[in-house]
VEXDREN-2710 file (C-alpha; in Angstrom, 1 decimal):
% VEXDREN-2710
k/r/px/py/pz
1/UNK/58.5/-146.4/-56.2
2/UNK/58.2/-144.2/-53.3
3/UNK/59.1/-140.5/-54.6
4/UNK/61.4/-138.1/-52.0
5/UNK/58.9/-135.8/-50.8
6/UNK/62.0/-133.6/-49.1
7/UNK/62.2/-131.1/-52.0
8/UNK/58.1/-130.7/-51.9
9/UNK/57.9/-130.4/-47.8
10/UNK/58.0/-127.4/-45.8
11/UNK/57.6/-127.8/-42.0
12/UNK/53.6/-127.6/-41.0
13/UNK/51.4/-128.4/-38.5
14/UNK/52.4/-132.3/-39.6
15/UNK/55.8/-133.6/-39.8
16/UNK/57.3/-135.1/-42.7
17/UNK/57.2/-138.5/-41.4
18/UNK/53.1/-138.5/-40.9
19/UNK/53.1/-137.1/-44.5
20/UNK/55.3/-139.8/-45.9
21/UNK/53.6/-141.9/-44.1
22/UNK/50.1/-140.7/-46.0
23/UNK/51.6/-140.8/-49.2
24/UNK/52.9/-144.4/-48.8
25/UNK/49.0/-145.0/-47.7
26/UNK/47.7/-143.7/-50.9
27/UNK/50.2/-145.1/-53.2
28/UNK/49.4/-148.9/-51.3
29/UNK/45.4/-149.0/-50.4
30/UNK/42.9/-149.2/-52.9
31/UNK/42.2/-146.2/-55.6
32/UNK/38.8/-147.1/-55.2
33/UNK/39.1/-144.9/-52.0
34/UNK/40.4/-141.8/-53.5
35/UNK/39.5/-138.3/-55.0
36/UNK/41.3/-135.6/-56.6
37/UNK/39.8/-132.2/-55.9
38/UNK/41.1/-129.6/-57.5
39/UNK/41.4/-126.1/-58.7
40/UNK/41.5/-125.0/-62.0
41/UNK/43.8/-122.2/-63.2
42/UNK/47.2/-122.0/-62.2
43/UNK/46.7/-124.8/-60.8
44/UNK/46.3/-127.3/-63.9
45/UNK/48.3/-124.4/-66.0
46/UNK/51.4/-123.2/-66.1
47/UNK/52.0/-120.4/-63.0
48/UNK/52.7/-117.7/-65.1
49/UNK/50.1/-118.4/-67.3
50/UNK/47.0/-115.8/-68.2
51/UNK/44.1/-116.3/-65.1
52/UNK/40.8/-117.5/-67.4
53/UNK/39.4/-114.5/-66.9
54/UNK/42.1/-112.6/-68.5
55/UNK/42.5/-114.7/-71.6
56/UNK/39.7/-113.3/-73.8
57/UNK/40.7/-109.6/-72.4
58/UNK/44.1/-109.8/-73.8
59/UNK/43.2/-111.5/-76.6
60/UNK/42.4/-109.9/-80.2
61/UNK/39.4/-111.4/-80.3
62/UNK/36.8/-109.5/-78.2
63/UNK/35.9/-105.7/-78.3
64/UNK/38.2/-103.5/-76.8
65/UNK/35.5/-101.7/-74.3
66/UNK/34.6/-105.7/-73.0
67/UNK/38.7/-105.3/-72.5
68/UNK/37.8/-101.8/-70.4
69/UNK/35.0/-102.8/-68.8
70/UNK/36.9/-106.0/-67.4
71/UNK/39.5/-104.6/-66.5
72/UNK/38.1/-101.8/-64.8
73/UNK/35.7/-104.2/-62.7
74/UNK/39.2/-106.0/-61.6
75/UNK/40.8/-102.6/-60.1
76/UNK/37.7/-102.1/-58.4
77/UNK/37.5/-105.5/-56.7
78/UNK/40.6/-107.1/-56.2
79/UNK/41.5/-104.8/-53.7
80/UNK/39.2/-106.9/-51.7
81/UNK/39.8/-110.3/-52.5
82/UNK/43.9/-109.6/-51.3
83/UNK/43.1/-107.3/-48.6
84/UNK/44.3/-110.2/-45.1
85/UNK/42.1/-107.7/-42.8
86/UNK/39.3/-107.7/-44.8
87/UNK/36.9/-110.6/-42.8
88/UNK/35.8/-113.4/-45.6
89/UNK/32.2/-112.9/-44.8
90/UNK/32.2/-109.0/-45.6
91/UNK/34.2/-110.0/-48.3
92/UNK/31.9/-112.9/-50.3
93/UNK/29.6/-110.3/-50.9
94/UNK/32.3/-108.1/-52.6
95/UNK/33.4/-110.8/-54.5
96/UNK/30.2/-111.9/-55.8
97/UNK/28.9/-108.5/-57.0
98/UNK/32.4/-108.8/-59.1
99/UNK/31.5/-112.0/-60.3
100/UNK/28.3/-110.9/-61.2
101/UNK/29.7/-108.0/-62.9
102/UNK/32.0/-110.5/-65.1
103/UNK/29.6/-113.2/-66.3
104/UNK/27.3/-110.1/-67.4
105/UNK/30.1/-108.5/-69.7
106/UNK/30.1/-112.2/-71.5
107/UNK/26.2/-111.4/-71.9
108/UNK/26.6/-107.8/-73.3
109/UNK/29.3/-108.4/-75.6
110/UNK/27.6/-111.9/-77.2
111/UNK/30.8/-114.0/-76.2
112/UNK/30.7/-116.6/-78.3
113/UNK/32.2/-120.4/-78.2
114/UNK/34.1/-119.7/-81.5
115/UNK/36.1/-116.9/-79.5
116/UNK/36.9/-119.3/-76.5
117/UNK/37.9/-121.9/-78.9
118/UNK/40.5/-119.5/-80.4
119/UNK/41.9/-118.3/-77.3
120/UNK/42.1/-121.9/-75.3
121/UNK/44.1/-123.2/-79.2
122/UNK/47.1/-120.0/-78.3
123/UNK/50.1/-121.5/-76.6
124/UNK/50.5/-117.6/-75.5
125/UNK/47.4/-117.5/-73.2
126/UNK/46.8/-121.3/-72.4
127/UNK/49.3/-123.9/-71.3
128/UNK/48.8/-127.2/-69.3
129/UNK/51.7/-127.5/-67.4
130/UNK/53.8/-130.3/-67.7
131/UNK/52.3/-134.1/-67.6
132/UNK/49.1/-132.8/-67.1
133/UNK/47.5/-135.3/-70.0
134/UNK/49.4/-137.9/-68.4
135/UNK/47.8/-137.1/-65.0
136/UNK/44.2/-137.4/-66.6
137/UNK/45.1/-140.7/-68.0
138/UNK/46.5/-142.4/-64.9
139/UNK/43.6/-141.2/-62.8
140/UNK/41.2/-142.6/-65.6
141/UNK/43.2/-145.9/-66.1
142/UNK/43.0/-146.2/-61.7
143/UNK/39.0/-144.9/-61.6
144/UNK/39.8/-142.2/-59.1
145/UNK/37.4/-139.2/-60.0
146/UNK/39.0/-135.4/-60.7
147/UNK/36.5/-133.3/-59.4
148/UNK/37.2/-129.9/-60.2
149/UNK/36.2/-126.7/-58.3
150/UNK/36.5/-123.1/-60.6
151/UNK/35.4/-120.0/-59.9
152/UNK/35.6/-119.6/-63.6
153/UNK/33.2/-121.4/-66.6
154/UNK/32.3/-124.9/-66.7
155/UNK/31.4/-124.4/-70.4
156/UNK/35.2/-123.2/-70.8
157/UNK/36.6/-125.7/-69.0
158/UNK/35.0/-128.2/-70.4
159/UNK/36.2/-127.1/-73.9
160/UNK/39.7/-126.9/-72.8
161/UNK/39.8/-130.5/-72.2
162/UNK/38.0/-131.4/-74.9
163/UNK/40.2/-129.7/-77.3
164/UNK/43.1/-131.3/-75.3
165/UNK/42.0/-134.8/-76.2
166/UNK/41.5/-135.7/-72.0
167/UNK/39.0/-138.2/-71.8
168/UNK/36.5/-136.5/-68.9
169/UNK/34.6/-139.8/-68.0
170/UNK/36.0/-140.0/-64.4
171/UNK/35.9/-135.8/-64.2
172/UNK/33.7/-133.7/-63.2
173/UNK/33.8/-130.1/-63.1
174/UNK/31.9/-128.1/-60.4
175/UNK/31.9/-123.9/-61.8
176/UNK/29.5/-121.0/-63.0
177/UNK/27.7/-122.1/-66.0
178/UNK/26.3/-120.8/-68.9
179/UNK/24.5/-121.9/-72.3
180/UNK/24.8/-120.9/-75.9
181/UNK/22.0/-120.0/-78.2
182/UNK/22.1/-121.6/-81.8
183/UNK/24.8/-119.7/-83.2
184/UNK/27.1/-120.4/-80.7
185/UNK/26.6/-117.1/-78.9
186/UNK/26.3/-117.2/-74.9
187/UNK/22.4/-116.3/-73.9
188/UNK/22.3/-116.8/-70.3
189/UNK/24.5/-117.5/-67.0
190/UNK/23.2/-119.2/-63.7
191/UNK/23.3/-116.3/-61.2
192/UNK/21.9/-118.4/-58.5
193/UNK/25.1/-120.6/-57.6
194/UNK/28.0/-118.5/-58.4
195/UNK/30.8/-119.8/-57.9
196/UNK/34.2/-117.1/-56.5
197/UNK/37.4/-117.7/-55.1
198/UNK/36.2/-116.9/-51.6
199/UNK/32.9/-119.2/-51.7
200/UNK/33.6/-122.6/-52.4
201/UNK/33.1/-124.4/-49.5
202/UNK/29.6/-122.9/-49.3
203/UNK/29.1/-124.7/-52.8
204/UNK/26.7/-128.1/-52.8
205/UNK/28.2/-130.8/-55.6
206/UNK/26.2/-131.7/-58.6
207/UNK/24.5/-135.0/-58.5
208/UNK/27.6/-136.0/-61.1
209/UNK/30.4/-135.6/-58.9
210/UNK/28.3/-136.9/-55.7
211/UNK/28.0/-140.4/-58.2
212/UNK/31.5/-140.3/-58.4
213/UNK/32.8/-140.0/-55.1
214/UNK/30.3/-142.0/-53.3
215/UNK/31.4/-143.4/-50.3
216/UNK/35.2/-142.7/-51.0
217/UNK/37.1/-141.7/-48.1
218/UNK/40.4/-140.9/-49.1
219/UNK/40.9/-136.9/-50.6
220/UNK/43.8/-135.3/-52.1
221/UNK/43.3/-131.1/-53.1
222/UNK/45.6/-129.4/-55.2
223/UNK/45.3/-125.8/-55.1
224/UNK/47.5/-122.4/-55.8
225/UNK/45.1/-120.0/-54.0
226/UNK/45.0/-120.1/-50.1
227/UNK/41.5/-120.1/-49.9
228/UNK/41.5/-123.0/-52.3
229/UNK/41.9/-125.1/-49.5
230/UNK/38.4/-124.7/-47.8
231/UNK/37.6/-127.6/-51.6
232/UNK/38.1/-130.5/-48.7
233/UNK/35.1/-129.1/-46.6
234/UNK/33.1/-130.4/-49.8
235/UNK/34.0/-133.7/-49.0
236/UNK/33.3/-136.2/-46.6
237/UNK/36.7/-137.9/-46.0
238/UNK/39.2/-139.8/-43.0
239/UNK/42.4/-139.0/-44.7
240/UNK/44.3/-135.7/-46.6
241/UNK/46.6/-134.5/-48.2
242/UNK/46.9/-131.5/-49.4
243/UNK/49.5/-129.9/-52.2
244/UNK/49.8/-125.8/-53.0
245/UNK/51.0/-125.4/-56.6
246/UNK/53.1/-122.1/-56.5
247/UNK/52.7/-119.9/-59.3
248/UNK/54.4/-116.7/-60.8
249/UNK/52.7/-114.6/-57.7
250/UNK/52.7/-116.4/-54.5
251/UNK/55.5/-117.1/-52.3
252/UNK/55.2/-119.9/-49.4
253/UNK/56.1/-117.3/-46.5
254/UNK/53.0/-115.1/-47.5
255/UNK/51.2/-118.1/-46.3
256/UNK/50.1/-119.7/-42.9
257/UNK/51.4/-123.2/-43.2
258/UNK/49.7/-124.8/-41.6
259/UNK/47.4/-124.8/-44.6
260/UNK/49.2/-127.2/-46.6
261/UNK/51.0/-130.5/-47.2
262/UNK/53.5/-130.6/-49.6
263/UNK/54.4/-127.2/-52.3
264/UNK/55.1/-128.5/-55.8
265/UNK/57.3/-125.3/-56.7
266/UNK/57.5/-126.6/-60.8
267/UNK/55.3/-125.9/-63.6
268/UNK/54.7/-129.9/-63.5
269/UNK/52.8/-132.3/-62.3
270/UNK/55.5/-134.7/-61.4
271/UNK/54.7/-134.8/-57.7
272/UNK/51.0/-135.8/-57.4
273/UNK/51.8/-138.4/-60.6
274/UNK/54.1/-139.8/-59.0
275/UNK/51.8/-140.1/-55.4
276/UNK/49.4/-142.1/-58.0
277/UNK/51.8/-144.0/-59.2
278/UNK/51.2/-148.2/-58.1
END
């Protein structure tokens, strides 16, 4: 059934009619042509939830100078990544040396997977939002790949899914990554491809997610960050659509929108399930 997409549009550079007409596309040709690219947090959790980074920080399960040292890399930085004057290409540096900074704390405090276990298991700092699980299963049950694009840690992520019982065969997930010694402990971090909020487009996909969405033409992003949106330049595609998921922090007139499809203002996923939908 074709959903109302009135409550989820806000006028753009398309009108409502195109975009209906998109959807009806989607939800009638083949889902042999489609990918789902997509952000991570905030965008697959809840809007008010704790950004990955923070989660171990406010936890009580790391030291409380990794807690410092975190947080006082984030009041150095983020200054830059929300400053609108700031040019992006003076800015990816910035953003990087932050990064950088980041993934080495998990180094120098022997972060282990036991600890990102724990934290990811707390209702308080992780939650899926709403028919989330269900989204992974119709996706699986269609073949449509869910290629996701973090600026977080593909060992983490990976974890969180497992330990949510979300079958990953049709997922792939494109962030920084890392390995574990034989205790579990975290021994080194790729600093070669690091992957930030402001760099994404710049990334190359992993032989993985290129097997999955060869020769599919048909893209969907879901994001919560504006610069999320610069995912579709990954892909080589004829159609999109593309969905901003609002969080506790964003507001749709802080935004240019023409940078968007459709805003799903709920802590669900009710709107692209129901685009799936056949």
């Amino acid at each position: 059934m074709m959903i109302n997409i009135e409550q989820f549009y806000i006028p753009t550079s398309r009108s409502i009619q195109e975009i209906d007409s998109l959807i009806n596309y989607f939800k009638t040709s083949l889902p042999t042509n489609l990918i789902i690219a997509s952000d991570f947090d905030k965008t697959f959790t809840i809007g008010s939830a704790f950004t990955s980074w923070s989660m171990l920080a406010r936890s009580w399960l790391v030291w409380e100078d990794y807690a410092a040292e975190r947080d006082a890399l984030h009041a150095k930085y983020y200054q830059y990544e929300i400053d609108p004057n700031l040019p992006l290409e003076q800015k990816k540096p910035l953003i990087r040396e932050w990064w950088l900074g980041h993934l080495s704390l998990l180094l120098k405090y022997k972060i282990s997977k036991f600890q990102v276990d724990q934290v990811v298991l707390n209702p308080i700092f992780f939650q899926f939002r709403h028919w989330v699980k269900e989204f992974f299963e119709l996706t699986k049950r269609l073949w449509i790949p869910v290629i996701i694009v973090s600026a977080w840690i593909w060992n983490f992520i990976q974890q969180m899914l497992e330990i949510n019982w979300i079958d990953m065969s049709n997922v792939s997930i494109e962030a920084n990554f890392l390995t574990y010694d034989e205790n579990g402990i975290i021994n080194w971090i790729d600093k070669e491809h690091v992957i930030h909020v402001c760099n994404k487009d710049d990334h190359i996909l992993k032989l993985q997610s290129q097997s999955l969405v060869w020769d599919r033409k048909d893209l969907i992003v879901m994001w919560d960050g504006f610069h999320d949106t610069k995912i579709a330049e990954l892909f080589d595609y004829n159609n999109l659509l593309k969905i901003w998921f609002l969080t506790d922090k964003t507001k749709v007139e802080d935004f240019d929108n023409t940078g968007f499809d459709l805003v799903n203002p709920k802590d669900d996923f009710e709107l692209i399930n129901n685009i799936l939908s056949r």
